[in-house]
C-alpha positions, 0 to 999 in steps of 0.5 A: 610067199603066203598070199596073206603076207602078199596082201600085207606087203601089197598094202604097205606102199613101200613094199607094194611093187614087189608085192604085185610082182609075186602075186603076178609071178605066182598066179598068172600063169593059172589065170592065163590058161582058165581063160585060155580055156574058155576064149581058145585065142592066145591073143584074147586070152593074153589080154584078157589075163592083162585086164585081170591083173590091171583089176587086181592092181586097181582094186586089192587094196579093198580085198577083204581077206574073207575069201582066200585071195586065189578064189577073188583073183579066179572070180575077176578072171571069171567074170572077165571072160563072161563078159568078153564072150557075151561082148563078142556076141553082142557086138556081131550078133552072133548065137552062142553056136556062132561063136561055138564054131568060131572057137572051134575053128581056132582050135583046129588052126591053132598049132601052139594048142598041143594034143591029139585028136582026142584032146581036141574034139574035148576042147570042141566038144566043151565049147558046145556047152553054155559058158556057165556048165563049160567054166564049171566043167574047167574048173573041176576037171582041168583046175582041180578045185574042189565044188567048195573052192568054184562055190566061192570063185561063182557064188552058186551053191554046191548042190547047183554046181554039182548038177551043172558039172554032171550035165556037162560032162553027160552033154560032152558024153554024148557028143564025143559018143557022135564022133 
């Protein structure tokens, strides 16, 4: 179903269940592993898509269909984890390399988190990057969207997200260079 007709579904009360249940269908999945891939921890990440679909329930009757719907969905999902990740610091105090390493620690404890070592000194190597470079770097590389399409999802420009993109990858280069 087109997420247009979704929306339309969503908005007749009748057909408003069914609705939400095809876009949670075809999107959470998608929405679970972008923050899986900024929170590393299943359990965050699981409630974290939970918050971000509670959000979409709540507010997709004023979505104005402006922008496609995957872009608002990616952006309260987005702003989800921004939030939880600065609420994690604050609440313990910690310096964003404090968590960095918290994080990676997951990584290595985390037997559902597949992949060789490569793989995973990738994952280590992203959460060394401040949260704005690693959600760009993810969307581009792991998601495969367009600047365009992360432009809308961030509302930065492409010029600034092409520059936070080769940055990070340059910062990722050189500590996979160290390793």
């Amino acid at each position: 179903m087109e997420d247009k007709e979704l929306v339309q579904k969503f908005l007749n009360p009748d057909s408003r269940n069914f609705a939400y249940n095809q876009l949670v269908r075809k999107y959470q999945q998608k929405v679970y592993w972008h923050i899986r891939k900024m929170v590393i921890d299943h359990d965050d990440a699981d409630d974290l898509t939970q918050e971000t679909f509670i959000k979409i329930w709540k507010n997709l009757e004023t979505f104005r269909q402006e922008a496609q719907l995957y872009t608002w969905i990616y952006r309260i999902a987005t702003n989800e984890c921004l939030n939880f990740l600065s609420s994690k610091r604050r609440k313990f105090f910690l310096p964003l390399n404090d968590v960095a390493a918290e994080l990676s620690e997951k990584i290595d404890a985390t037997p559902t988190l597949d992949g060789d070592e490569i793989q995973k000194l990738l994952q280590k190597a992203l959460l060394r990057l401040p949260d704005k470079q690693r959600l760009v770097f993810n969307m581009r590389y792991y998601d495969d969207l367009t600047y365009e399409q992360i432009s809308d999802i961030l509302g930065t420009s492409v010029g600034a997200l092409k520059a936070s993109y080769h940055l990070a990858a340059k910062k990722i280069e050189d500590f996979l260079g160290r390793n």
